[in-house]
Phi, psi and omega in degrees: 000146202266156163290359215245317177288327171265357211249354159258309175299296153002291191279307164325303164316299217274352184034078164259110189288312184298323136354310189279146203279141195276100175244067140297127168220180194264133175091359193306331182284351197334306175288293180297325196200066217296335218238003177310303181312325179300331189293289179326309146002260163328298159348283230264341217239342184255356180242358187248344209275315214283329150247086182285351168310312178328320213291317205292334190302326211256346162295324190293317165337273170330269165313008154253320169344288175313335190286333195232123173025104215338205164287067174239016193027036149340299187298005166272335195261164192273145184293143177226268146287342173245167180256126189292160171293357152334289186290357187274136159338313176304310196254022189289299208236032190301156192229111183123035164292312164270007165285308177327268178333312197296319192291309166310319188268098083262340206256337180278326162287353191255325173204085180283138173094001207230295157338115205243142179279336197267327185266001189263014166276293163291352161283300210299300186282016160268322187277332176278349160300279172341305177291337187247034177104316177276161211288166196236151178215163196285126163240104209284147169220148191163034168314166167223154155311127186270139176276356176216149197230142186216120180333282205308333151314296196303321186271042112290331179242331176258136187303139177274136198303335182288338192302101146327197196276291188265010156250359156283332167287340171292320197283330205263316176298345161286334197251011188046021156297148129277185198283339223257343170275333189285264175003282198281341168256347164289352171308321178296343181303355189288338182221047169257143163225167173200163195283135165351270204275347171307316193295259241207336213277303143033264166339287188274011181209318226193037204281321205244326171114000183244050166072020204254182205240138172282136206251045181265337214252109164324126150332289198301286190303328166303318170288352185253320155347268196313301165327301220246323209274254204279110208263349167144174210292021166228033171297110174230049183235322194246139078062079188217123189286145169251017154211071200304159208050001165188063161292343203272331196252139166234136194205176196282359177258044174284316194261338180282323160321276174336308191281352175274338194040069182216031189279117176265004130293097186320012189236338141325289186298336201300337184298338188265004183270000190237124205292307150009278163305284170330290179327310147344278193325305189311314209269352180292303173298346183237339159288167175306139184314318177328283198324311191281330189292309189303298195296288183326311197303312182294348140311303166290011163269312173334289162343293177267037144270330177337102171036044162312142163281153138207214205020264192252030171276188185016221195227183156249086179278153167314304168237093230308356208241027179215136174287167182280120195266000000 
């Protein structure tokens, strides 16, 4: 039996899905598209500087993407009879599409037909991190494109602000995440904003369903929400950094947020209830940044392996938000 035949048979028993073998590599255009990486690159370095608001919008892509049938850039395409994952409650106010777009079409003039939109997803949100500062991590590539994108997937599968402790580890553990991924990629909430009542308002008006405050939340930070923020539980218009004074920068002061309970997602906070994790949290927090940077970058490589198309699977599409007719 081949190691390739049994290493499916494995994956099968074990219904790991994120098991099946990956041939992503560093360099894949090296050959086909020598100036691609350069390109996205570039892209990214003359447009992002001008909304850096941006880098977190295109991070998050890259993570709901990956979440619904792996890093195939489902979350690009657009509805037609059917409803796409565009259109799921989770991606409503997803952001950077058209960063998307702008890359590809320089990359269909430079080498058509040979760039996978699932990997100009995963370049993108590295380098836009990057360009605002934030840590750079290996992005191996040779994705291929998915042909069906279905709402109702997504808002199944990508975890909700609302998700305690253990139903974010089932959910990151269905993608072959661990809590040490889970931890470290909720890091990225550091140059994150998210809408009042879509979110979080739950939390301040109504948490239990009997008008009540969730009482997981400092007193204090709940009370300046309500004063300066969130105007009541159906504001789903404003606007709120989940790391105030430096949504811009990424740094530790997300997790510092946290140990303060001041984490403005219930799926924020839910990371300190389990002693471990705080703990974790704590010593993350008292090292050098380098550390958090380093520790993240290897989740989101991790990450951006998640159940991948690759050799003669999906497509190349022409234009990410249209499957290939």
């Amino acid at each position: 039996m081949s190691m390739n035949f049994k290493l499916i048979t494995v994956c099968i028993l074990l219904g790991v899905f994120s098991c099946v073998h990956a041939d992503l590599k560093l360099g894949f255009y090296s050959q086909s598209c020598p100036k691609a990486e350069k390109i996205a690159l570039n892209y990214v370095k003359k447009h992002i500087p001008k909304a850096p608001s941006l880098a977190a919008a295109l991070l998050r892509m890259h993570f709901h993407d990956c979440f619904v049938r792996g890093c195939d850039a489902s979350v690009l395409i657009n509805a037609t009879t059917n409803q796409t994952e565009k259109l799921a409650p989770p991606n409503l106010n997803l952001r950077g599409f058209g960063i998307i777009d702008g890359v590809k079409s320089l990359l269909e003039k430079e080498c058509p037909g040979v760039v996978s939109c699932a990997d100009i997803v995963a370049l993108v949100a590295r380098d836009s991190v990057v360009v605002t500062g934030g840590p750079f991590w290996n992005v191996p590539t040779g994705r291929r494109d998915g042909f069906i994108s279905n709402a109702t997937e997504a808002l199944n599968h990508i975890p909700a602000p609302t998700f305690n402790f253990s139903v974010l580890t089932q959910s990151f553990a269905s993608k072959g995440l661990n809590v040490t991924d889970l931890l470290l990629l909720s890091g990225a909430h550091t140059i994150g904003v998210a809408h009042c009542g879509l979110s979080f308002s739950n939390r301040l008006y109504n948490f239990t369903g009997k008008g009540d405050q969730d009482p997981a939340l400092d007193p204090f930070y709940a009370a300046n929400l309500k004063k300066l923020k969130c105007k009541g539980p159906n504001d789903n218009t404003t606007i709120v950094e989940m790391d105030p004074g430096s949504s811009r920068t990424f740094d530790l002061g997300y997790y510092k947020l946290l140990l303060k309970r001041r984490g403005l997602l219930q799926s924020d906070a839910a990371l300190t209830t389990n002693a471990a994790v705080k703990s974790a949290i704590t010593r993350l927090v008292n090292s050098p940044l380098e550390v958090f940077f380093k520790e993240f970058g290897l989740s989101m490589e991790k990450m951006g392996r998640v159940q991948v198309l690759t050799g003669s699977q999906g497509e190349i599409r022409k234009h990410c938000a249209v499957v290939n007719s």
